[in-house]
VOLO-75050 format. One record per atom (N, C-alpha, C): residue in one letter; z, y, x; residue number from 1. Coordinates in steps of 0.05 Angstrom, whole numbers, plus 5000, padded with zeros to 4 digits. Layout:
BEGIN
+------+------+-------+------+------+
| resn |   up | north | east | resi |
+------+------+-------+------+------+
|    A |    Z |     Y |    X |  NUM |
...
+------+------+-------+------+------+
//
This chain:
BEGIN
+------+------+-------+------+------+
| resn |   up | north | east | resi |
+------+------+-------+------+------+
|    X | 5089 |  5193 | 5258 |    1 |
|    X | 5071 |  5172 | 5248 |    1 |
|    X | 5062 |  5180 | 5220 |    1 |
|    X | 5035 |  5172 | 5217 |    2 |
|    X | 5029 |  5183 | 5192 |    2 |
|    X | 5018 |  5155 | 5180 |    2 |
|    X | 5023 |  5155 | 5149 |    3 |
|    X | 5020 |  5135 | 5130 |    3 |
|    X | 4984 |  5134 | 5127 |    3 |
|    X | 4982 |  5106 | 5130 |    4 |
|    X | 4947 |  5106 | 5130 |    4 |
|    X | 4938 |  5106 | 5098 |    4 |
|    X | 4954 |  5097 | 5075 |    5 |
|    X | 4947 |  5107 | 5054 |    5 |
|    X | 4948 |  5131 | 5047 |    5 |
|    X | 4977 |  5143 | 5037 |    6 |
|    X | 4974 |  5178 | 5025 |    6 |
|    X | 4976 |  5188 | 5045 |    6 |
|    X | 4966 |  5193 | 5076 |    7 |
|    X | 4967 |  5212 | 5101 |    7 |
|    X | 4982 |  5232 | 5096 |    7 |
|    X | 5011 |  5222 | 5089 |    8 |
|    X | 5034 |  5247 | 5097 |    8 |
|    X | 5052 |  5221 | 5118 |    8 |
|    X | 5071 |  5246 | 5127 |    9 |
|    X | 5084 |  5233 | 5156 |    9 |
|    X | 5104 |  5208 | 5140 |    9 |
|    X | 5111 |  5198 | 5161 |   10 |
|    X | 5136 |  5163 | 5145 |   10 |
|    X | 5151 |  5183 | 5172 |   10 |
|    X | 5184 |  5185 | 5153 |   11 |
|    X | 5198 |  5196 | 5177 |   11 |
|    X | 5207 |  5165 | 5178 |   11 |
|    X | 5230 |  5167 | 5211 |   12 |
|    X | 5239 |  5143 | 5224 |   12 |
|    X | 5248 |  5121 | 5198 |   12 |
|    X | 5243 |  5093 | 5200 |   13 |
|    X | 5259 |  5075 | 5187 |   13 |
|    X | 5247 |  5071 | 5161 |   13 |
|    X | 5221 |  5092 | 5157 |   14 |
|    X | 5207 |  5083 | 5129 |   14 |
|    X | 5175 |  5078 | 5133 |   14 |
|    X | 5177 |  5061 | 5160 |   15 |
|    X | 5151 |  5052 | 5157 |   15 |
|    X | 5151 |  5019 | 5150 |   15 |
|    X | 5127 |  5019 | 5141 |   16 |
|    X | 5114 |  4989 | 5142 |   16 |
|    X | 5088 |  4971 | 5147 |   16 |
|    X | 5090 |  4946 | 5151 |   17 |
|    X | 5062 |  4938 | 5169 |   17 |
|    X | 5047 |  4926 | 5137 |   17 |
|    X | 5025 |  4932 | 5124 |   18 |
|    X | 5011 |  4922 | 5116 |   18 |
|    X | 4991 |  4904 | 5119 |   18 |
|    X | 4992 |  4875 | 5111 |   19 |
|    X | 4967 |  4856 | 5124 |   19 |
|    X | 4941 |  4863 | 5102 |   19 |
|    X | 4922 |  4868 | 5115 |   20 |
|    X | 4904 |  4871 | 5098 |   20 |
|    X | 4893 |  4853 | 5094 |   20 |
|    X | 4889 |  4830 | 5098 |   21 |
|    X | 4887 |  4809 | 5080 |   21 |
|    X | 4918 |  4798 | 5082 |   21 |
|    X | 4921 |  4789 | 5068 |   22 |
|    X | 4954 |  4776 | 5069 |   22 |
|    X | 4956 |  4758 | 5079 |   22 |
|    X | 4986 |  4757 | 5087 |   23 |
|    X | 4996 |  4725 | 5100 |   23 |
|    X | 4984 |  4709 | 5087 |   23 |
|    X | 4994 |  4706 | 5064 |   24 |
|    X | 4984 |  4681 | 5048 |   24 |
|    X | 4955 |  4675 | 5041 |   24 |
|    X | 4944 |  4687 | 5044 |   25 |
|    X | 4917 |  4683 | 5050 |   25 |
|    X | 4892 |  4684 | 5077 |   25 |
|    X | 4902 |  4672 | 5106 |   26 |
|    X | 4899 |  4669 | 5120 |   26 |
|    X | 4895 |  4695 | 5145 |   26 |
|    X | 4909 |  4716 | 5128 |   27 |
|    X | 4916 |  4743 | 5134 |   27 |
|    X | 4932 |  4752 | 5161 |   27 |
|    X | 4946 |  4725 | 5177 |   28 |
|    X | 4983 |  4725 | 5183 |   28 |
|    X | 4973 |  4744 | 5209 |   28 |
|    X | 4945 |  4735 | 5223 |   29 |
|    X | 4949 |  4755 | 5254 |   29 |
|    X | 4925 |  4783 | 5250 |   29 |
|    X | 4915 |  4782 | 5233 |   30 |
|    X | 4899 |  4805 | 5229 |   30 |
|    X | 4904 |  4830 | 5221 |   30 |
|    X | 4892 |  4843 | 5214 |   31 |
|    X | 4886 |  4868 | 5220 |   31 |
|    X | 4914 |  4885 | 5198 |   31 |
|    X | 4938 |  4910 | 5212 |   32 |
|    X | 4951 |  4913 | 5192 |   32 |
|    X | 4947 |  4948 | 5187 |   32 |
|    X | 4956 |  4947 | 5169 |   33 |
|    X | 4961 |  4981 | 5166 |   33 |
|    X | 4987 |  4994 | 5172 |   33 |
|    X | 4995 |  5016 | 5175 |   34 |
|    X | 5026 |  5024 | 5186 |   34 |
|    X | 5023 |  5043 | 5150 |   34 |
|    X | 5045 |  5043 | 5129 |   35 |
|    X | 5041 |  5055 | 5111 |   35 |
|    X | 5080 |  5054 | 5110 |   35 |
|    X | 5078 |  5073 | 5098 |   36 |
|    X | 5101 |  5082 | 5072 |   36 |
|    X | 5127 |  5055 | 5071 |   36 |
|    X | 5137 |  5057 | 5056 |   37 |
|    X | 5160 |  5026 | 5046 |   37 |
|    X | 5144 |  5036 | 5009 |   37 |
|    X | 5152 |  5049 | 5010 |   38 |
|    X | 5146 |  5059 | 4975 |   38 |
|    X | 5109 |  5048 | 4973 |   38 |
|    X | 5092 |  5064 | 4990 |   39 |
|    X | 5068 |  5055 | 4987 |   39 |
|    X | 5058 |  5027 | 4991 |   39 |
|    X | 5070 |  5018 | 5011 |   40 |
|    X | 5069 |  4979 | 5015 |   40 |
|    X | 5083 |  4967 | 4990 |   40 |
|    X | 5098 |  4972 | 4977 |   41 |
|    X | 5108 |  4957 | 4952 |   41 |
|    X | 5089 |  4969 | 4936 |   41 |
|    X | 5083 |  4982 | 4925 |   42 |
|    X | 5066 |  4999 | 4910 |   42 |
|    X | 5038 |  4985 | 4906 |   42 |
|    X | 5024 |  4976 | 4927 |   43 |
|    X | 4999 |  4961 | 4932 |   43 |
|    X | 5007 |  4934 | 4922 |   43 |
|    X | 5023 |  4915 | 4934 |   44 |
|    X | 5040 |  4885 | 4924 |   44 |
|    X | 5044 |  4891 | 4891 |   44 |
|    X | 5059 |  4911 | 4877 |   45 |
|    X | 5062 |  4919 | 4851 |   45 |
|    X | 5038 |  4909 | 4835 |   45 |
|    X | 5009 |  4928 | 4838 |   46 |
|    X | 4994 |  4923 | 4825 |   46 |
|    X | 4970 |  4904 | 4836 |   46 |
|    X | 4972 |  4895 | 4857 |   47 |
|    X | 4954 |  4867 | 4855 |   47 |
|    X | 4966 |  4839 | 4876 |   47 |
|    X | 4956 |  4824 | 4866 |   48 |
|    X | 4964 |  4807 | 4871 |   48 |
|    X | 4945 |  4789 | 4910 |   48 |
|    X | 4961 |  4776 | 4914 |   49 |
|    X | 4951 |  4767 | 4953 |   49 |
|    X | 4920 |  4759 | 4947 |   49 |
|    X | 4910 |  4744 | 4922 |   50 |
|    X | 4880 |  4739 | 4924 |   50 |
|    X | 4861 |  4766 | 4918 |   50 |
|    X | 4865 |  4786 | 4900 |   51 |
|    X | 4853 |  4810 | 4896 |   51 |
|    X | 4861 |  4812 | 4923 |   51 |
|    X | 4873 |  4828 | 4937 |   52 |
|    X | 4881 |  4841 | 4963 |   52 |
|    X | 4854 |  4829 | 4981 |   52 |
|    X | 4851 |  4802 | 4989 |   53 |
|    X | 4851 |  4788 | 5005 |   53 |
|    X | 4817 |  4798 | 4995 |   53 |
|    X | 4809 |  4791 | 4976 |   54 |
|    X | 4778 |  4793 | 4972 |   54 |
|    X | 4760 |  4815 | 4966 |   54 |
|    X | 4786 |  4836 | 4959 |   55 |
|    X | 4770 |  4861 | 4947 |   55 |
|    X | 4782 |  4891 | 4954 |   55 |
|    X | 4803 |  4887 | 4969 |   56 |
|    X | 4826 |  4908 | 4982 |   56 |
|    X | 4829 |  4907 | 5009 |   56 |
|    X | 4814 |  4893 | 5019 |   57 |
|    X | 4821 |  4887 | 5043 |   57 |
|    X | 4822 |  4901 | 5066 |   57 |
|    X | 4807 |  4934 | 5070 |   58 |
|    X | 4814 |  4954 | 5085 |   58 |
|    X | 4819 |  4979 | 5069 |   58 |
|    X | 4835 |  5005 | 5085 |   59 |
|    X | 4842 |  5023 | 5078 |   59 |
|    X | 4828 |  5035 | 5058 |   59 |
|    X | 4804 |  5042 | 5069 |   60 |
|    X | 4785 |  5048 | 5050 |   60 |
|    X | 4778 |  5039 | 5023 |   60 |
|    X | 4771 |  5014 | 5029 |   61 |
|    X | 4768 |  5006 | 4992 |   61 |
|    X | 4803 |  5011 | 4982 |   61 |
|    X | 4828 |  4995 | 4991 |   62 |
|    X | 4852 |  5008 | 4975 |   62 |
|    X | 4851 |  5041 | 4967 |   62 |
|    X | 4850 |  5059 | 4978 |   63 |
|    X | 4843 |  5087 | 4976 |   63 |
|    X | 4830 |  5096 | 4958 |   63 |
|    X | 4803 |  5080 | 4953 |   64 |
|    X | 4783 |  5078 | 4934 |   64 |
|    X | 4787 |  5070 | 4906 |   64 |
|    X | 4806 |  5057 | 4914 |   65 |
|    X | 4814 |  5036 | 4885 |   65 |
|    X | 4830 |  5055 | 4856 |   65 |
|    X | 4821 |  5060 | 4835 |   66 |
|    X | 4827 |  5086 | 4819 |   66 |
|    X | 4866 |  5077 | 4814 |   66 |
|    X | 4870 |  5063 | 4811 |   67 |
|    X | 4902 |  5054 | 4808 |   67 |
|    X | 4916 |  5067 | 4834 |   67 |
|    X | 4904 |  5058 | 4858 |   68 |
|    X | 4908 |  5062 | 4874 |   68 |
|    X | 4916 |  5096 | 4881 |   68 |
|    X | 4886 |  5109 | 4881 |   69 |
|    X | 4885 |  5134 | 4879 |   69 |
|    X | 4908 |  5151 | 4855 |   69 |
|    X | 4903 |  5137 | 4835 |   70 |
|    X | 4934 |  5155 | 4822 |   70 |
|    X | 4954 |  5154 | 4827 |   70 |
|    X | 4965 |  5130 | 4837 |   71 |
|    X | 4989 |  5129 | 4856 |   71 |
|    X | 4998 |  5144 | 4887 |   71 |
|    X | 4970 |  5150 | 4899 |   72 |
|    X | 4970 |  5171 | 4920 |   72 |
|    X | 4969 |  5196 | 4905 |   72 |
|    X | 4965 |  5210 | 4894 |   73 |
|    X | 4964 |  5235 | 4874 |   73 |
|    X | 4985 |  5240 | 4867 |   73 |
|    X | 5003 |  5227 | 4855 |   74 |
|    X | 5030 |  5228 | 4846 |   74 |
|    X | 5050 |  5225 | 4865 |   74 |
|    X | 5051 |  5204 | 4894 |   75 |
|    X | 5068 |  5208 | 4908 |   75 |
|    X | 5066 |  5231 | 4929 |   75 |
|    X | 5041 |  5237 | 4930 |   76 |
|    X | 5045 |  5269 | 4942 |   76 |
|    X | 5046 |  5294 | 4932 |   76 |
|    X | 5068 |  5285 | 4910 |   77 |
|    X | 5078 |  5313 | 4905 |   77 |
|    X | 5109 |  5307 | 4899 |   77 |
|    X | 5122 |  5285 | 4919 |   78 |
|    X | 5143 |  5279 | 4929 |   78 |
|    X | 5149 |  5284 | 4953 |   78 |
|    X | 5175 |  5289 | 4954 |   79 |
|    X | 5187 |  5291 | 4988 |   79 |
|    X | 5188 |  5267 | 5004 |   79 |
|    X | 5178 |  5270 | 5030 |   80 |
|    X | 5181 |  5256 | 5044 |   80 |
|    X | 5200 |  5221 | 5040 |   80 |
|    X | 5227 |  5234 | 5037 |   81 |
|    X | 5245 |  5217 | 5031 |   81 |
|    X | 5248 |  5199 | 5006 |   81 |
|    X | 5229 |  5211 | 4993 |   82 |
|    X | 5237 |  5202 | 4960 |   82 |
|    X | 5223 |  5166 | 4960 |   82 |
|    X | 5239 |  5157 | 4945 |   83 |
|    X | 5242 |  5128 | 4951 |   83 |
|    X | 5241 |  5117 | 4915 |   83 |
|    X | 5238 |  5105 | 4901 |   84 |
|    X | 5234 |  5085 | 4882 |   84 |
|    X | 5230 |  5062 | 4889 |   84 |
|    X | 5240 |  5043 | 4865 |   85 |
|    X | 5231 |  5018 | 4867 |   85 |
|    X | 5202 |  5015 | 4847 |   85 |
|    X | 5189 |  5001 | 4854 |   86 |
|    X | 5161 |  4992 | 4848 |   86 |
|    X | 5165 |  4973 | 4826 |   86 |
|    X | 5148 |  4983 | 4796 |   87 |
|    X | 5150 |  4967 | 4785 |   87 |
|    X | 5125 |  4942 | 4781 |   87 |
|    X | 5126 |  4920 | 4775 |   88 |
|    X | 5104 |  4908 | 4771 |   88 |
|    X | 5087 |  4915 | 4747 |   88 |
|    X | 5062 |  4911 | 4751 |   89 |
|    X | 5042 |  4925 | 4743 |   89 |
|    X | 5029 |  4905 | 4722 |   89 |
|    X | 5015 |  4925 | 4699 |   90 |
|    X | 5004 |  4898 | 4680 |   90 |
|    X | 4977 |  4899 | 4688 |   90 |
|    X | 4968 |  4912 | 4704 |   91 |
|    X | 4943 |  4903 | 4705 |   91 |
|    X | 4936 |  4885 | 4737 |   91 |
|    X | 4960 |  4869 | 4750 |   92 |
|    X | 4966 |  4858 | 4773 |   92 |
|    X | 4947 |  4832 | 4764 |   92 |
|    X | 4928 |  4830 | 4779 |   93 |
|    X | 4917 |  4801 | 4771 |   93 |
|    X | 4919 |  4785 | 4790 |   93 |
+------+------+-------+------+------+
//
C-alpha cells in the first residue's frame, strides 16, 4: 500500500484513514485517504477540522499546501519505519 500523501509504501500496521473533510465537520461517511500514522497526525498538527474541511479537502490541494509540502520533503528522506510524535503547529488555525 502506498501513502496518498508522501507516495512511499506504509509497511503493515502503519496505515491510516484520513477524512477529507472531517468527522467533525460533516465529513463522518465521505471521501478518505489511506496515508502514513506520522503523515495523518502531521496534517491534524498543523491545521485545524475547519481549515481542513474548507480549504484541504482533497489530496491535491493538502500536497499543494507549502507547510504541507515541507513536511513531505523532509519525511522522505526517512525510513520507512521512522515514527515521531507530531508537534502542534503555530501556524494551526
Amino acid at each position: 500500500m502506498i501513502c496518498e500523501l508522501c507516495d512511499r509504501e506504509i509497511l503493515v500496521g502503519d496505515e491510516s484513514r484520513h477524512h477529507l473533510i472531517p468527522k467533525a465537520t460533516g465529513g463522518k461517511n465521505g471521501e478518505k485517504a489511506i496515508l502514513h500514522t506520522i503523515c495523518h497526525k502531521q496534517i491534524h498538527a498543523l491545521y485545524n477540522e475547519k481549515t481542513l474541511a474548507n480549504h484541504l479537502n482533497t489530496v491535491s490541494k493538502l500536497k499543494n499546501d507549502m507547510h504541507i509540502k515541507r513536511f513531505i520533503k523532509w519525511i522522505k528522506t526517512k525510513q520507512l519505519d521512522f515514527n515521531t510524535k507530531a508537534r502542534m503547529s503555530s501556524i494551526r488555525r
